[in-house]
PDB file of N, CA, C and O in Angstrom, chain B, residues numbered from 101:
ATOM      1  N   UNK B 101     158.495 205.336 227.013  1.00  0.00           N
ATOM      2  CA  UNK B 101     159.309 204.156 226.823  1.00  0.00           C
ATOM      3  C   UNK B 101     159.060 203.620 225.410  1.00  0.00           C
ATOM      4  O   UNK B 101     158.031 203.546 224.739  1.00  0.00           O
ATOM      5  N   UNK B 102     160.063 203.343 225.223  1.00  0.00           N
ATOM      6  CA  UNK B 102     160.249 202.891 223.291  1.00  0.00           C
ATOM      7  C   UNK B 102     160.652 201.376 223.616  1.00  0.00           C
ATOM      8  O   UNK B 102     161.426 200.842 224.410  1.00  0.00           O
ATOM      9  N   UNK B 103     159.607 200.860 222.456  1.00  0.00           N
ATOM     10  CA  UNK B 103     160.159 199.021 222.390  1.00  0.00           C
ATOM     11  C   UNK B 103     160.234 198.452 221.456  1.00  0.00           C
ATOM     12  O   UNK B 103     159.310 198.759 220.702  1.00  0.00           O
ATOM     13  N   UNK B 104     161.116 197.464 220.910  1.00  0.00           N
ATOM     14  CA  UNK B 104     161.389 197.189 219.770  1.00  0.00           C
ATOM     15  C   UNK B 104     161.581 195.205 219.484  1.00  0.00           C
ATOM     16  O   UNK B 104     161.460 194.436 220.437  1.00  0.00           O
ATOM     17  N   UNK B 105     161.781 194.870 218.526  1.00  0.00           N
ATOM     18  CA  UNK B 105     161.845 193.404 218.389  1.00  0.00           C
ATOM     19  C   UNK B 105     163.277 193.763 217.907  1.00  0.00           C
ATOM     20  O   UNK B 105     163.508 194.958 217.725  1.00  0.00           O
ATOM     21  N   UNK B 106     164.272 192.851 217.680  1.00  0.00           N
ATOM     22  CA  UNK B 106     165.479 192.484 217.039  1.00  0.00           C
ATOM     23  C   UNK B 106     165.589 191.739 216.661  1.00  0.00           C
ATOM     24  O   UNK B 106     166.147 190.976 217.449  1.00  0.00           O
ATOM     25  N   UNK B 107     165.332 191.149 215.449  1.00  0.00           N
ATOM     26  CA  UNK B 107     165.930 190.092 214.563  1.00  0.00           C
ATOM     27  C   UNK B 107     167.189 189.967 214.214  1.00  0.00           C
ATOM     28  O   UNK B 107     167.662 191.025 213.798  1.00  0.00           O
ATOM     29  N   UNK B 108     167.910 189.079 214.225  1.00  0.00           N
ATOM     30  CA  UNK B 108     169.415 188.457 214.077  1.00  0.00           C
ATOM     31  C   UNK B 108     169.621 187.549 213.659  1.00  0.00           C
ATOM     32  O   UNK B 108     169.104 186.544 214.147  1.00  0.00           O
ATOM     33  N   UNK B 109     170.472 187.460 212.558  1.00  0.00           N
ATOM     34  CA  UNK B 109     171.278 186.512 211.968  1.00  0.00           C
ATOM     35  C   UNK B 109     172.832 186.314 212.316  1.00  0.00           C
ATOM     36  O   UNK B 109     173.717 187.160 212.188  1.00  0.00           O
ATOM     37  N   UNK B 110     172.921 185.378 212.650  1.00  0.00           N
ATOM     38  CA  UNK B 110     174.432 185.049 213.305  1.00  0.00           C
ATOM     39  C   UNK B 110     175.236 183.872 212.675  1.00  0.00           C
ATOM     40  O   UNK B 110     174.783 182.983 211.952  1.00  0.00           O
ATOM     41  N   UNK B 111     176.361 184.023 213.042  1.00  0.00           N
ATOM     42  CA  UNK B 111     177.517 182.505 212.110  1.00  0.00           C
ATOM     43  C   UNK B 111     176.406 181.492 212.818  1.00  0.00           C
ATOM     44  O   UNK B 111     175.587 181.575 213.733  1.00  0.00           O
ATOM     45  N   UNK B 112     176.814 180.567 211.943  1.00  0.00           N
ATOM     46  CA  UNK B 112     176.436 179.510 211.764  1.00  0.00           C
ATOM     47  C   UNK B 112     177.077 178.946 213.236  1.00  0.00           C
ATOM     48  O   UNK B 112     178.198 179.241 213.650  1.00  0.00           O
ATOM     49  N   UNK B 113     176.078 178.045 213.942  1.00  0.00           N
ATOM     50  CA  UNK B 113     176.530 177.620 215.425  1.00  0.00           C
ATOM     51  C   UNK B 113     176.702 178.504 216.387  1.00  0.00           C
ATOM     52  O   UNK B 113     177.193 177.984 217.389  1.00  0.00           O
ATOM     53  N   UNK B 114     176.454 179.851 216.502  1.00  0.00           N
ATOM     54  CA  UNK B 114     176.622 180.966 217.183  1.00  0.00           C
ATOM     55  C   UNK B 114     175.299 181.209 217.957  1.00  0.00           C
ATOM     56  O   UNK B 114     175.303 181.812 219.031  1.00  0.00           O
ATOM     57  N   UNK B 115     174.093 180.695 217.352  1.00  0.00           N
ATOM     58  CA  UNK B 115     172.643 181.790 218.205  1.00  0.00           C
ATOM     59  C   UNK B 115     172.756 181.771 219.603  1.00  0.00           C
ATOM     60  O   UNK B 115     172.675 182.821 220.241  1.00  0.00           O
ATOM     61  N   UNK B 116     173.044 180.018 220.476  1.00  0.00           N
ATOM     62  CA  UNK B 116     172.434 180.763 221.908  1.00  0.00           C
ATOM     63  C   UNK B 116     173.434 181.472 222.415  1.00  0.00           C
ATOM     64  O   UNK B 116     172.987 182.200 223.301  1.00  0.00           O
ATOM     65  N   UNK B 117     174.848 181.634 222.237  1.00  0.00           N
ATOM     66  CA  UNK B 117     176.082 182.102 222.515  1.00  0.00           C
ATOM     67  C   UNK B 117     175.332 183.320 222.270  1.00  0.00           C
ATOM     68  O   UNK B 117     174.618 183.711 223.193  1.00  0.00           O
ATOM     69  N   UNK B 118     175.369 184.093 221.028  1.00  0.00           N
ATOM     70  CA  UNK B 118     174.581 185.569 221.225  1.00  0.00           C
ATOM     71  C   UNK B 118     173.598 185.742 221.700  1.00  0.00           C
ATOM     72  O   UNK B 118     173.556 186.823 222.288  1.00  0.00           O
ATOM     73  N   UNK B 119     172.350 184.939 221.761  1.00  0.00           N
ATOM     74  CA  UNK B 119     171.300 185.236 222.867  1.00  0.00           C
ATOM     75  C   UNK B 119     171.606 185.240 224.091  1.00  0.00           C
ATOM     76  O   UNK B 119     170.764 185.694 224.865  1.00  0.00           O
ATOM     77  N   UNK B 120     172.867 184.749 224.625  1.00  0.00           N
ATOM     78  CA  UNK B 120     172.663 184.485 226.006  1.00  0.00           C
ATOM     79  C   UNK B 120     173.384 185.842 226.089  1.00  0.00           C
ATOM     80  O   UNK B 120     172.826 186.752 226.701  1.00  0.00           O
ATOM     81  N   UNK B 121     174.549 186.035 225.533  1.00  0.00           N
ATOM     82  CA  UNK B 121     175.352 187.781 225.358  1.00  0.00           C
ATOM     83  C   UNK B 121     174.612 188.681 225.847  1.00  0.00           C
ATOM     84  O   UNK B 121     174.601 189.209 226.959  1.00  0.00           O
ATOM     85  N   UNK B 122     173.798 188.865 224.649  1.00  0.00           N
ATOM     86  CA  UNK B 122     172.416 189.930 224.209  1.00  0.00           C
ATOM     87  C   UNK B 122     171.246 189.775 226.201  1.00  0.00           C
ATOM     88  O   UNK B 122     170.855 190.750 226.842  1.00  0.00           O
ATOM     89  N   UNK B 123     171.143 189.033 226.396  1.00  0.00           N
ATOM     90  CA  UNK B 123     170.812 189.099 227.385  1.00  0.00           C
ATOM     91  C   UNK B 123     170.746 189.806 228.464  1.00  0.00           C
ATOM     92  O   UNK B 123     169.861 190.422 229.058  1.00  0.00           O
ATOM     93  N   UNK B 124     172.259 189.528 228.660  1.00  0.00           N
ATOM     94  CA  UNK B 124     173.071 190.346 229.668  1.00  0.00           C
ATOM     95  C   UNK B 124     172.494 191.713 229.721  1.00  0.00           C
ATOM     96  O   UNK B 124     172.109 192.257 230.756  1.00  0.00           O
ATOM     97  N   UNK B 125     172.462 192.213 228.564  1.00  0.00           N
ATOM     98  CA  UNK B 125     172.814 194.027 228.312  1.00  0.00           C
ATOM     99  C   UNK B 125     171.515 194.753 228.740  1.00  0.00           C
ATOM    100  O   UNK B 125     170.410 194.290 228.457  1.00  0.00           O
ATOM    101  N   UNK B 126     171.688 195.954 229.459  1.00  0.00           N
ATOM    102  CA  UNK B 126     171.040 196.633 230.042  1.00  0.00           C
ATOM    103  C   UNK B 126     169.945 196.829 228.833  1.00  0.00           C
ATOM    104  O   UNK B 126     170.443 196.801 227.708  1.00  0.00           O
ATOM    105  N   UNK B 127     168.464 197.032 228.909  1.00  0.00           N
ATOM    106  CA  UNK B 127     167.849 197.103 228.078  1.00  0.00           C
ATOM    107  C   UNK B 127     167.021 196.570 227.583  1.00  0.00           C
ATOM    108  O   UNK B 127     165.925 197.010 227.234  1.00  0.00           O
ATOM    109  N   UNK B 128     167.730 194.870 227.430  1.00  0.00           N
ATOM    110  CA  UNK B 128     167.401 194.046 227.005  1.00  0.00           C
ATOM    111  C   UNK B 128     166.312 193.157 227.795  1.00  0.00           C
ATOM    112  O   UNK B 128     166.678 192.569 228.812  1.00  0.00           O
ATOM    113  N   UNK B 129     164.992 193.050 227.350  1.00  0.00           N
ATOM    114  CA  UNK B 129     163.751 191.813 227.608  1.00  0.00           C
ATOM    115  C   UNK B 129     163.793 190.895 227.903  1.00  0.00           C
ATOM    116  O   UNK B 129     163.563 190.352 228.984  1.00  0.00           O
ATOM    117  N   UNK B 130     164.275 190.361 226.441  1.00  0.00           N
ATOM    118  CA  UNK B 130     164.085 189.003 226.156  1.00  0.00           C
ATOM    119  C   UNK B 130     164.807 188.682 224.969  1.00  0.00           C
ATOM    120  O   UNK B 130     164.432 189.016 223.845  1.00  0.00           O
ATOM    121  N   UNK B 131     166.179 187.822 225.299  1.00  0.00           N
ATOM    122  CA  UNK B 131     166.982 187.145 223.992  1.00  0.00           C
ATOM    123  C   UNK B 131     166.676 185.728 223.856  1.00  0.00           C
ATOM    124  O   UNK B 131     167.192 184.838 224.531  1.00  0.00           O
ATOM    125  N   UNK B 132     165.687 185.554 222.818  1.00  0.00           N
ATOM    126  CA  UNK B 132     165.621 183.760 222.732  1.00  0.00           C
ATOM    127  C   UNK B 132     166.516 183.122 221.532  1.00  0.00           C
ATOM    128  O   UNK B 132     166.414 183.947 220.624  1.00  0.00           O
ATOM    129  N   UNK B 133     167.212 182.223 221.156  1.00  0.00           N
ATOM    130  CA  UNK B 133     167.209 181.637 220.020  1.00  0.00           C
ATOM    131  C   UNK B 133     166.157 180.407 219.458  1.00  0.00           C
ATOM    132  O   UNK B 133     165.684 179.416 220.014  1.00  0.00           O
ATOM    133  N   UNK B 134     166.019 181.014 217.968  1.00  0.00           N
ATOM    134  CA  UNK B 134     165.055 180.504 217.195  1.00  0.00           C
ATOM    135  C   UNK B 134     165.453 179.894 215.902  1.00  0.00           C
ATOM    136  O   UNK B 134     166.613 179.966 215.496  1.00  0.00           O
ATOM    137  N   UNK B 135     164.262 179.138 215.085  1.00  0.00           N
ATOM    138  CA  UNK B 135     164.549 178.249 213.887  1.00  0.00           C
ATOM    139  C   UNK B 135     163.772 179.364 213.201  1.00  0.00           C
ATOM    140  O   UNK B 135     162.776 179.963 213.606  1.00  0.00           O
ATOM    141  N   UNK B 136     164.695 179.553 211.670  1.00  0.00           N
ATOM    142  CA  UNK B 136     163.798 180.180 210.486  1.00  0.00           C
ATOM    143  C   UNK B 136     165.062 181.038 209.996  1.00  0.00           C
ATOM    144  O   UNK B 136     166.287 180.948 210.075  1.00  0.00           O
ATOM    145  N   UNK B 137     164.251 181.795 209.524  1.00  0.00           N
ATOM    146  CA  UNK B 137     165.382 182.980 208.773  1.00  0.00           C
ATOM    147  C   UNK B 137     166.332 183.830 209.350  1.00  0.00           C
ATOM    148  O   UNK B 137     167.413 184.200 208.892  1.00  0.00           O
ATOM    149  N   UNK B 138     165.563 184.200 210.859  1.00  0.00           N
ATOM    150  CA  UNK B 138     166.396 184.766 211.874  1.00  0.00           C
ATOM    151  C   UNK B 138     167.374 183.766 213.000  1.00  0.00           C
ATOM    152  O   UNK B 138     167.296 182.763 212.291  1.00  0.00           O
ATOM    153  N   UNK B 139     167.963 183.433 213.833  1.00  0.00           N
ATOM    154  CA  UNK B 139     168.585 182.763 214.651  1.00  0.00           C
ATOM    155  C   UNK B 139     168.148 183.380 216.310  1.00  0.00           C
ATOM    156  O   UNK B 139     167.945 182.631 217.265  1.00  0.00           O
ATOM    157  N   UNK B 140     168.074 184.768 216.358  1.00  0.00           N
ATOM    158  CA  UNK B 140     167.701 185.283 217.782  1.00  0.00           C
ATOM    159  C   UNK B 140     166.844 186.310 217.473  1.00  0.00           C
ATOM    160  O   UNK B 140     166.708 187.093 216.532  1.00  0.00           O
ATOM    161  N   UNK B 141     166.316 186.098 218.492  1.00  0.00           N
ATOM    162  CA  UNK B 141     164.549 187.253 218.424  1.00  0.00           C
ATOM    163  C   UNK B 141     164.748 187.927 219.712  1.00  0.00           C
ATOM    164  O   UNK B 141     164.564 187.177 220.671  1.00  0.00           O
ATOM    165  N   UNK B 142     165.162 189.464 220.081  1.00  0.00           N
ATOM    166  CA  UNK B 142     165.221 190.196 221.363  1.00  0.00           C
ATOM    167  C   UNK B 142     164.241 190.891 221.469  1.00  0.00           C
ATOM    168  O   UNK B 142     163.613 190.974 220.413  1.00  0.00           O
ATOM    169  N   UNK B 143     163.877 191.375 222.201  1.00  0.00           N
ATOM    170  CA  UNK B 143     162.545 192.518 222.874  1.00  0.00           C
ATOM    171  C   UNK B 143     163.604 193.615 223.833  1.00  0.00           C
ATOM    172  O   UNK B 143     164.208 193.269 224.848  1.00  0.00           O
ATOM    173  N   UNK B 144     163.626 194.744 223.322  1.00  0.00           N
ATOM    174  CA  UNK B 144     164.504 195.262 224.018  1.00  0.00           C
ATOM    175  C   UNK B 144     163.393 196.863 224.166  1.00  0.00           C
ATOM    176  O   UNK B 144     162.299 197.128 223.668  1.00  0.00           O
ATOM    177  N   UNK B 145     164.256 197.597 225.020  1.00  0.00           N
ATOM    178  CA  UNK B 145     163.353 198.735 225.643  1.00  0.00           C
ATOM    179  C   UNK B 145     164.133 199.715 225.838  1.00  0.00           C
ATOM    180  O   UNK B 145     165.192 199.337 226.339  1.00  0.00           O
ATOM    181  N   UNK B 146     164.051 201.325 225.579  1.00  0.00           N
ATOM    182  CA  UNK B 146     164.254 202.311 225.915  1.00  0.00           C
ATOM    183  C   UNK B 146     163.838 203.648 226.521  1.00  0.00           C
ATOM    184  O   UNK B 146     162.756 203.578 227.105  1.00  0.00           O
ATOM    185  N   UNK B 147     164.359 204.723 226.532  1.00  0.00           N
ATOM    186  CA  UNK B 147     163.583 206.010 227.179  1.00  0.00           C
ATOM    187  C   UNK B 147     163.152 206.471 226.165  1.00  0.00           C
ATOM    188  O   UNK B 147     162.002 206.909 226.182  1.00  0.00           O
ATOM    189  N   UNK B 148     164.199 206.540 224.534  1.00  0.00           N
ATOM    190  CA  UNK B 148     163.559 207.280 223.522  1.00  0.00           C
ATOM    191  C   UNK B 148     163.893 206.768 221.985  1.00  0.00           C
ATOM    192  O   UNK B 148     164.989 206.348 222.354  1.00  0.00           O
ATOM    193  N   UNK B 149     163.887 206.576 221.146  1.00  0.00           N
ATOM    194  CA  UNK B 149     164.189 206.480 219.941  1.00  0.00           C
ATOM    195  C   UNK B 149     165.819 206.628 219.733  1.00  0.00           C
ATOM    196  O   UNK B 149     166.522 205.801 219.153  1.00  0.00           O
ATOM    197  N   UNK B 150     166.113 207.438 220.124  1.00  0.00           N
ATOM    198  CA  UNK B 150     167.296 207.923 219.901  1.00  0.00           C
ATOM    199  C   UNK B 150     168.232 206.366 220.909  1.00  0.00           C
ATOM    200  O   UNK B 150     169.106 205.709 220.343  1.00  0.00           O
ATOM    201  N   UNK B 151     167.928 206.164 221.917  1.00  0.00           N
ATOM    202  CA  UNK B 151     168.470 205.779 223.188  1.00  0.00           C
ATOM    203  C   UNK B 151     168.216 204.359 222.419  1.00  0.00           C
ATOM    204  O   UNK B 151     169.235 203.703 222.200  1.00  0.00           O
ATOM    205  N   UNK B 152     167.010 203.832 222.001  1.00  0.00           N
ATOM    206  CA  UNK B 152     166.854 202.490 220.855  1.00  0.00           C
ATOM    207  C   UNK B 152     168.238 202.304 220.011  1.00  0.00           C
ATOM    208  O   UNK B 152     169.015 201.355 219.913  1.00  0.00           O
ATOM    209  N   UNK B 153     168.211 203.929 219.308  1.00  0.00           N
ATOM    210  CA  UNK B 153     169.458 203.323 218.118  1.00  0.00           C
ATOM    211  C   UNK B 153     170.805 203.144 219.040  1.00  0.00           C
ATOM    212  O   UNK B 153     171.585 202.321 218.562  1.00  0.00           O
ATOM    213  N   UNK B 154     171.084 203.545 219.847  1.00  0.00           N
ATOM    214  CA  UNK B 154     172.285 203.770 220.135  1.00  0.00           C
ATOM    215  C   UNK B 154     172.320 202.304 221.397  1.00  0.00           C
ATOM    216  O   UNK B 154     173.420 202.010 221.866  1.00  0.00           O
ATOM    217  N   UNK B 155     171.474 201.760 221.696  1.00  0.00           N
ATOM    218  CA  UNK B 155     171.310 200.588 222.255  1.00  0.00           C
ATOM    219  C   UNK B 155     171.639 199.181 221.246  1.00  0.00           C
ATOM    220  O   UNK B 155     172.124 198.137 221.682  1.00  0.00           O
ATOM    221  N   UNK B 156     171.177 199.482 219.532  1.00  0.00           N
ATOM    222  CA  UNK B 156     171.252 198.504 219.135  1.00  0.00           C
ATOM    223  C   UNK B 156     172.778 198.741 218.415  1.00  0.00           C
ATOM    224  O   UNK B 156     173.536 197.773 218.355  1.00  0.00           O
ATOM    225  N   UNK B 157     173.204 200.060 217.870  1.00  0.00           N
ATOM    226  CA  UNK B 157     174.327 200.122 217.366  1.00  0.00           C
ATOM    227  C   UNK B 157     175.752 199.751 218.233  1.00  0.00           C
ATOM    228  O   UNK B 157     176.703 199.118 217.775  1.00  0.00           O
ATOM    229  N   UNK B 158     175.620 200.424 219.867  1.00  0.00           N
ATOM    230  CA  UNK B 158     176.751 200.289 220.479  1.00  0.00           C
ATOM    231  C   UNK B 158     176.567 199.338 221.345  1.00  0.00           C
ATOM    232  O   UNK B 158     177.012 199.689 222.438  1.00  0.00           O
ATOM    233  N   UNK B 159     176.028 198.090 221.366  1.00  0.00           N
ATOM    234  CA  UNK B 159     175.571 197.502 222.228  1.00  0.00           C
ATOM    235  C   UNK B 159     175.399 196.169 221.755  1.00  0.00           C
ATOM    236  O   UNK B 159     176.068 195.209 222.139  1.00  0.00           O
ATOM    237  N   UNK B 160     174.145 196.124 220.597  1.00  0.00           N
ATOM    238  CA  UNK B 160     173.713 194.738 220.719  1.00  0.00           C
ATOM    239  C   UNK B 160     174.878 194.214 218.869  1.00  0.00           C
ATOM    240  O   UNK B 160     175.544 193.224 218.566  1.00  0.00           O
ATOM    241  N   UNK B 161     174.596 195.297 218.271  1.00  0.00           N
ATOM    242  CA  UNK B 161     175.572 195.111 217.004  1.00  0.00           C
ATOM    243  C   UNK B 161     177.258 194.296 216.813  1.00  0.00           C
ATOM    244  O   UNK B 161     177.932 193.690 215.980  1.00  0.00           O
ATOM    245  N   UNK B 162     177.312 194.869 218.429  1.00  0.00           N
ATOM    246  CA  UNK B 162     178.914 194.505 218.665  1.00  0.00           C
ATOM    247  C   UNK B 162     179.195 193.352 219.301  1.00  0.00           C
ATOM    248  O   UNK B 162     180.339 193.063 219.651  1.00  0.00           O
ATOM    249  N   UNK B 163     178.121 192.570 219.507  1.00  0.00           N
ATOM    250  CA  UNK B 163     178.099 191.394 220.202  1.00  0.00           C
ATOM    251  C   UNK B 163     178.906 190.024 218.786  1.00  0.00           C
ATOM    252  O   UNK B 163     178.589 189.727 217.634  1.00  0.00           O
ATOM    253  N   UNK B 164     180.158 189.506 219.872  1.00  0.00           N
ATOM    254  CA  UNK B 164     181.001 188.235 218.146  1.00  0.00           C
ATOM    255  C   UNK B 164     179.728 187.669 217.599  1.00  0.00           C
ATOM    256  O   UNK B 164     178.764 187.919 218.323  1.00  0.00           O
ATOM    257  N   UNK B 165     179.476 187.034 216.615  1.00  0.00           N
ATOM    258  CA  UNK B 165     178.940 186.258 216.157  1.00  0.00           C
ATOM    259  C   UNK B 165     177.936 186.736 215.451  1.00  0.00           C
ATOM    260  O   UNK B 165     177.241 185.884 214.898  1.00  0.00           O
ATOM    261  N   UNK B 166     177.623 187.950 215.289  1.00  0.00           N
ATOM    262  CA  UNK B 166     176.301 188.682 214.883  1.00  0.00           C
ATOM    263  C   UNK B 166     176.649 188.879 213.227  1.00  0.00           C
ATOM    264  O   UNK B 166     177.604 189.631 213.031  1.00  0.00           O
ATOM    265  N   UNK B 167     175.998 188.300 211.982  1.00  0.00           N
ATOM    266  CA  UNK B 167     176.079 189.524 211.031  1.00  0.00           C
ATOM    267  C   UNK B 167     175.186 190.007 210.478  1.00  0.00           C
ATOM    268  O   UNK B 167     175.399 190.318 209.307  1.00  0.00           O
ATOM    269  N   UNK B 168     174.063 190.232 210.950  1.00  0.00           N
ATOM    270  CA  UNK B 168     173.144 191.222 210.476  1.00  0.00           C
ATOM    271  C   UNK B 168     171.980 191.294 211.613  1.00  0.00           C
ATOM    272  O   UNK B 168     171.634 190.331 212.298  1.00  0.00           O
ATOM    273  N   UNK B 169     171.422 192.653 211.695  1.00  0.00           N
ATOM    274  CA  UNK B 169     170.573 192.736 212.207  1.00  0.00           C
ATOM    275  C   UNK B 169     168.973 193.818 211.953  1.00  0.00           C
ATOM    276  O   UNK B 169     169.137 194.802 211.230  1.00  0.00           O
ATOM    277  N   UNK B 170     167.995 193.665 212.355  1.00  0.00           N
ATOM    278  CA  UNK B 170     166.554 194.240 211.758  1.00  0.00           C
ATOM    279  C   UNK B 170     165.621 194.711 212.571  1.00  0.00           C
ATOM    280  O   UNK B 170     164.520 194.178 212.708  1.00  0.00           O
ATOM    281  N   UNK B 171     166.116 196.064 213.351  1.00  0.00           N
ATOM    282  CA  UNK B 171     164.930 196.504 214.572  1.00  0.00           C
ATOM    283  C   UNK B 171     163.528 196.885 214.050  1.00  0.00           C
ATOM    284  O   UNK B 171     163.153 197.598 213.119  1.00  0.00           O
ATOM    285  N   UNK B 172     162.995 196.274 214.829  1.00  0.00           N
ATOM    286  CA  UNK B 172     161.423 196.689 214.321  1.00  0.00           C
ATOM    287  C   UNK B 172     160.640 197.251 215.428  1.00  0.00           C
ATOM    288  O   UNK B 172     160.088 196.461 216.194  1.00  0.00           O
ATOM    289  N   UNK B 173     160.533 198.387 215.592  1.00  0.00           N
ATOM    290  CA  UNK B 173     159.970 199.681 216.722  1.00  0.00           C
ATOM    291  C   UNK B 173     158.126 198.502 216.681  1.00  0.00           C
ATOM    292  O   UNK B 173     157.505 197.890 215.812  1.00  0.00           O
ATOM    293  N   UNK B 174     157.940 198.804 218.364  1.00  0.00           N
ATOM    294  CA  UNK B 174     156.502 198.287 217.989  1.00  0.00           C
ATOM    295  C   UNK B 174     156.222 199.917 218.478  1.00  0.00           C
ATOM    296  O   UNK B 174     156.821 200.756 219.152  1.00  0.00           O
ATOM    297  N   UNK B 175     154.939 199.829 217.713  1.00  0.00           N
ATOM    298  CA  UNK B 175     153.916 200.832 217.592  1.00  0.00           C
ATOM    299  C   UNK B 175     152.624 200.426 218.185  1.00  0.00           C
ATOM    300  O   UNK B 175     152.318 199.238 218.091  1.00  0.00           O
ATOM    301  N   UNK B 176     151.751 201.320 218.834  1.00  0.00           N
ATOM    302  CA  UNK B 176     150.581 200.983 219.595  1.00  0.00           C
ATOM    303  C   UNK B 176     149.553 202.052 218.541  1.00  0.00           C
ATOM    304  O   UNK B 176     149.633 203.280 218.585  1.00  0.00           O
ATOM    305  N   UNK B 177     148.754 201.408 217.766  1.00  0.00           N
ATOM    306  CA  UNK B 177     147.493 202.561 217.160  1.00  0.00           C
ATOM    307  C   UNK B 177     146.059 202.194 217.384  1.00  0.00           C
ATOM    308  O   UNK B 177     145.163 202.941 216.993  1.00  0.00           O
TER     309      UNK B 177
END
């Protein structure tokens, strides 16, 4: 199992509208909205790397209100 953080920046007045979206979607942890540079912080989960990208590209990317986003794989060492 592969896990990752998602950082998001969204229009202006948009975060919990996309956190609550982002929620919904199979995969998905945890969508909170937050204060700072980002607007929503997800914890999302997969079977493999591959199944990650294609979770955040066809999935969480396409959610209105989104314009940018920053997966960050956690790693265990």
């Amino acid at each position: 199992m592969v896990q990752a953080y998602i950082l998001i920046q969204t229009e202006v007045g948009k975060a919990s509208t996309v956190a609550e979206v982002i929620a919904g979607i199979d995969g998905v942890i945890h969508a909170e909205d937050v204060t700072g540079p980002y607007d929503v912080i997800v914890r999302a989960q997969a079977e493999t790397v591959d199944d990650l990208g294609r979770l955040v590209v066809a999935k969480v990317q396409r959610v209105d209100g989104i314009t940018r986003t920053l997966t960050c794989p956690v790693v265990h060492l």
